[in-house]
N, C-alpha and C positions, 0 to 999 in steps of 0.2 A: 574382390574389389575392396581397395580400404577406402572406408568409409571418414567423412568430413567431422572430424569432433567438434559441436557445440556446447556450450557449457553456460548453462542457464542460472543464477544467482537471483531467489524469490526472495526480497525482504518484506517483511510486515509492519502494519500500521501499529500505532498506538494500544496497548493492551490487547494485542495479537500475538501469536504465536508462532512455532515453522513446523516442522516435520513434514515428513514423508505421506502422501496417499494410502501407504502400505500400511503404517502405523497405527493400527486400532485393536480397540478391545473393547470391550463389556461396558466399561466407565470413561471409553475416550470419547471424546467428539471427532468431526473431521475437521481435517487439516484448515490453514486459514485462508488457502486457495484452494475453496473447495470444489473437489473435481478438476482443476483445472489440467494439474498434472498428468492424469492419468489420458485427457482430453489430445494437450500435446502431444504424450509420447504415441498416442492412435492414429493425430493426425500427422506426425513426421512420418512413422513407418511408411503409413501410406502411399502419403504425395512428396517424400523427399526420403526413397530409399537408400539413396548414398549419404543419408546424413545420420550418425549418432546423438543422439540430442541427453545429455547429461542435468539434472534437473539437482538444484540443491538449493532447499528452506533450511537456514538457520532461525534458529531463535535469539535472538536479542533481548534485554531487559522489555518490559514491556511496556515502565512509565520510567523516564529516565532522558535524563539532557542528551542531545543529538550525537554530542562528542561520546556519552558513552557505552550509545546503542550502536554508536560509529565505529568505535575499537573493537567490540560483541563482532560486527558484522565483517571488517578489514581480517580481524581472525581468522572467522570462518574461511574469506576468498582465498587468503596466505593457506591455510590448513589443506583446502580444496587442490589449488596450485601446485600442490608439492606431491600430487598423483601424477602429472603431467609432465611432459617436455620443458624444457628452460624455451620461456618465448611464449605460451599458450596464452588467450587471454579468453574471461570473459564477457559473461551479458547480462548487466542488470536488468531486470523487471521490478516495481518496486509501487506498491500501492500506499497511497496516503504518506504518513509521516517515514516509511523505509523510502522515499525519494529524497528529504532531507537528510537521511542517514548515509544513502548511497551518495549522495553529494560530498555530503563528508569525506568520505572514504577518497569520491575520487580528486578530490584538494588535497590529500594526503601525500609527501614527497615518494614520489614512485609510482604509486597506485594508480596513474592514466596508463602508463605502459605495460597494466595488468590489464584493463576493460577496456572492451572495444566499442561497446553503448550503453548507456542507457537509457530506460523506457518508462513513465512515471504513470500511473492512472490517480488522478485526484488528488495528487499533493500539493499542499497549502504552502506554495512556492512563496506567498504575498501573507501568509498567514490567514487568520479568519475569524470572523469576530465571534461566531460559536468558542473559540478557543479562549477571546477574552472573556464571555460570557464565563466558559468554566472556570478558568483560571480565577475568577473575581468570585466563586462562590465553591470554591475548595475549603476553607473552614466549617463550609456544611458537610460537601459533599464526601468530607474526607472520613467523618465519625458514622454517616449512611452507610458508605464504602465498607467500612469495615465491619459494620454490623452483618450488612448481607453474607461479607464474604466468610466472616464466624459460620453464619446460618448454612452455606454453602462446607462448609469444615462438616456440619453431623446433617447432612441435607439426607438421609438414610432414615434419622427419626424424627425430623422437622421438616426438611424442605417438601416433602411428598406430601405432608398433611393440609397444606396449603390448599384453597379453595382452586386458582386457578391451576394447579399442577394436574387436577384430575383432568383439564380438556388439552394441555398443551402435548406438542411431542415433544417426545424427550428429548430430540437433539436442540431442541428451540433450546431447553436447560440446559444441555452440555455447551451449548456457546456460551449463555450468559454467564454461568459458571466458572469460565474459565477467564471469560473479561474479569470476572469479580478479584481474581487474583491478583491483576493489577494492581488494588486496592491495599495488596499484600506486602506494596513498597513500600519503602520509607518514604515520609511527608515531602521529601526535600526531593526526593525521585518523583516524584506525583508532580510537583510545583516544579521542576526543571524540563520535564514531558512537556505538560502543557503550556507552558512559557512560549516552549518552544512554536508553539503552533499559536500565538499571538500574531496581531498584528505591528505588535515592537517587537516581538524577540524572532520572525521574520526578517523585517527589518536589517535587526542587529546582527541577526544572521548571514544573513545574503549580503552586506556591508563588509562582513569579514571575510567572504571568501569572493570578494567580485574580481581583486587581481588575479588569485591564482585559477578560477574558471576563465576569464579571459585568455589566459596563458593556454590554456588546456584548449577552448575552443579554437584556436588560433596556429595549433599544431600541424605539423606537414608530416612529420614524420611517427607513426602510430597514431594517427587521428583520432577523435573520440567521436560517436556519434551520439545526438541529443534528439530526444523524443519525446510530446508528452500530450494525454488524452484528459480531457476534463467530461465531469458527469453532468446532466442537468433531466430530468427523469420528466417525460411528456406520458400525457394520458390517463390512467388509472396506473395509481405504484401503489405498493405496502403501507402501512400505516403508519411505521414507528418513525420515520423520516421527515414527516410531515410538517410536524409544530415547528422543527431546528431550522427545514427549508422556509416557511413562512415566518422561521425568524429573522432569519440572515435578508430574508427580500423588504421587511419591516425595517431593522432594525442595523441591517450592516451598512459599511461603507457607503459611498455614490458609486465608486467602483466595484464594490461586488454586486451591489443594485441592478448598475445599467453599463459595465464596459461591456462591450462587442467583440466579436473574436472578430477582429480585421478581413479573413477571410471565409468565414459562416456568417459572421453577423448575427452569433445568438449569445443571448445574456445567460443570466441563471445561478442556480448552485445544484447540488446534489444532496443538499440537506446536514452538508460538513463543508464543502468547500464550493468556492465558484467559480466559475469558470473562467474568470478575471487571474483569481491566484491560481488555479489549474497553470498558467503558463509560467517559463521558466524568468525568472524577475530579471533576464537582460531580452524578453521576446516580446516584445509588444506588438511588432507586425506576425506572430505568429509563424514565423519562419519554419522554430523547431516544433509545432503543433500540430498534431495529428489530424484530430478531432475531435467534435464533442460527443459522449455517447448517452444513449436514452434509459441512461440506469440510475438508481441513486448509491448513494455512498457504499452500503450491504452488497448490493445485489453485485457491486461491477467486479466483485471476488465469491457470486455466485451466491450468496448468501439471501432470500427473500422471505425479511422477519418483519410483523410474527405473520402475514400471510400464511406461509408456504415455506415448508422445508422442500426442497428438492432433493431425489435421488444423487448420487455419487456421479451418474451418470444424465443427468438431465440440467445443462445450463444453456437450454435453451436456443435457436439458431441464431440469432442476434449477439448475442455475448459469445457465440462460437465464433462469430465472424471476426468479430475484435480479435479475440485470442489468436485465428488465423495471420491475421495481416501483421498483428505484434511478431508471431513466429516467421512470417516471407520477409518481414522488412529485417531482422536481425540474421537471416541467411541471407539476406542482401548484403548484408552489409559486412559478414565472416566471408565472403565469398571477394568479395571488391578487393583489387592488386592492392 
C-alpha cells in the first residue's frame, strides 16, 4: 500500500530551539516540543496507517528580527523539499514567535505554492505588551543575560554550587540553560527579536505583509489553509507564568484585557500572549480560530516549569487532544482535491 506523505515543519518560539526527539545525550535537554514528536508519530501509526507522517525542527537564530529567523527557516523547508517530488508541499506548526516567522516565509514570492497550512499555537499575531515590557528594559536585561549565560559557560564548577541547584531537576537547568544562550546574541539580534513581538513592531509588521497574505488567503488554485489556537490557563497552573499573566491582565491593552473570541467568548492570556493577539490580525470574527486552550505559554509545548518536569512521554490527555486534532485537521486538509 503506498502510503500518504505528510510533511510536518516545527518552528520555534523566541530563544528556542529545534531538533529531533532522537537527539539526546548526557548534557542535552529535550527538544523544544517536547515529546510531542515522538506523540504524533505513535498516534499516526496508529489511527492513520496509510499515512507517513515526516516531522522536521529546524533551528533558527533564537533572538533575531523575523526576516532573519524567516530566511533560517524558508531554508530549512527549500532544503527539506528537495528530498521530495516536484509539487510536494508542507505543513506549518508553529508555536509563539515561529507563526510570525512562518508568515514570513509564507509572503515570500513562491513559498504559498510550498505549504499547504498553517497552524499557530500562541503567537502574538497583535503583539503583546509583555514584549514591550521587555523591549523597554533590555539595557538591564541584557548585561543579567550575559552574566547568567557566562555562569552557564563553567555551570560544572559554579552553576551546581548554587543553593537552589541542590532541589531542582536537572532538565528544569537544561532548559533554562539553553534559553540563556539567547543571550549569546548580539545586542541588535536581542532588540530586533523582541521589537518584534511589540505591540508597534506587530503592527509594523502585519502592515507590511497585509497585501500579499490577502493575495494568499484569496487563492483558488493551491489554497493555503489558516489556523490558530490561543492559551489562557484556568484552575491551578505553574508558577513561573503567573506575575507576566497578572501582568498583561493589569497592565496590557483594553484589548488584551477584555477582547472576546467572537465565538467562545473568552478573554485572557497565557502569561506571554492573549488571546486577542492569539488571532490572526485580518480574524476578528474568528473565522480562522481554533480554540482557546487551558495551558499557559510552557506548558502548550509540554514544558511545566518549575512545577513539574514531565516524562518524554507524559503530556498529559488534554494537550494530547490538542496535538490530535492539530494532526486530523492537517490530514484534512493534505487529503482535500
Amino acid at each position: 500500500m503506498t502510503k500518504i506523505v505528510v510533511i510536518l515543519v516545527m518552528a520555534h518560539g523566541i530563544m528556542g530551539w529545534g531538533g529531533h526527539q532522537a537527539e539526546t545525550s548526557q548534557n542535552q535537554m529535550r527538544v523544544y516540543y517536547n515529546g510531542v514528536q515522538p506523540f504524533l508519530a505513535d498516534y499516526v501509526s496508529k489511527a492513520h496507517p496509510d499515512v507517513e507522517l515526516v516531522m522536521i525542527a529546524p533551528t533558527v537564530p533564537q533572538a533575531d528580527t523575523v526576516a532573519n529567523r524567516g530566511r533560517a527557516l524558508q531554508q530549512a523547508i527549500a532544503a527539506e523539499l528537495n528530498n521530495w517530488p516536484a509539487g510536494t508541499r508542507v505543513h506549518l506548526l508553529a508555536h509563539s514567535m515561529g507563526g510570525l516567522d512562518s508568515r514570513w516565509v509564507l509572503a515570500q514570492d513562491g513559498m504559498a505554492d510550498n505549504i499547504a497550512s498553517l497552524t499557530t499555537i500562541a503567537t502574538p499575531h497583535r503583539g503583546t505588551s509583555l514584549g514591550n515590557l521587555a523591549y523597554d528594559e533590555l539595557p538591564i536585561l541584557l548585561p543579567v543575560g550575559t552574566f547568567l549565560e557566562q555562569m552557564y559557560r563553567i555551570r560544572r564548577t559554579i552553576w551546581r554550587l548554587l543553593p537552589f541547584t541542590q532541589v531542582a531537576d536537572p532538565d528544569l537547568l537544561g532548559y533554562f540553560n539553553h534559553m540563556l544562550l539567547g543571550f549569546g546574541s548580539t545586542p541588535e539580534q536581542l532588540y530586533g527579536g523582541i521589537h518584534a513581538l511589540t505591540l508597534e513592531g506587530a503592527e509594523t509588521f502585519n502592515r507590511e505583509l497585509a497585501e500579499k497574505e490577502r493575495a494568499i488567503r484569496e487563492r483558488t488554485t493551491k489554497p493555503v489553509q489558516y489556523f490558530a489556537y490561543g492559551g489562557r490557563p484556568v484552575g491551578a497552573q505553574v508558577l513561573l507564568l503567573r506575575p507576566t499573566q497578572a501582568f498583561i491582565e493589569a497592565w496590557g491593552t483594553e484589548q488584551e484585557k477584555h477582547w472576546k473570541d467572537p465565538k467562545e467568548q473568552l478573554a485572557g492570556n497565557d502569561g506571554a500572549v492573549s488571546v486577542w493577539s492569539s488571532h490572526y490580525p485580518w480574524d476578528d470574527d474568528g473565522r480562522n480560530y481554533v480554540r482557546t486552550i487551558p495551558f499557559d505559554h510552557f506548558w502548550q509545548v509540554n514544558w511545566r516549569i518549575p512545577d513539574e518536569i514531565p516524562s518524554r512521554k507524559d503530556m498529559g490527555n488534554e494537550l494530547k487532544q490538542v496535538y490530535r486534532e492539530i494532526i486530523d485537521r492537517i490530514l484534512q486538509v493534505q487529503q482535500a482535491p
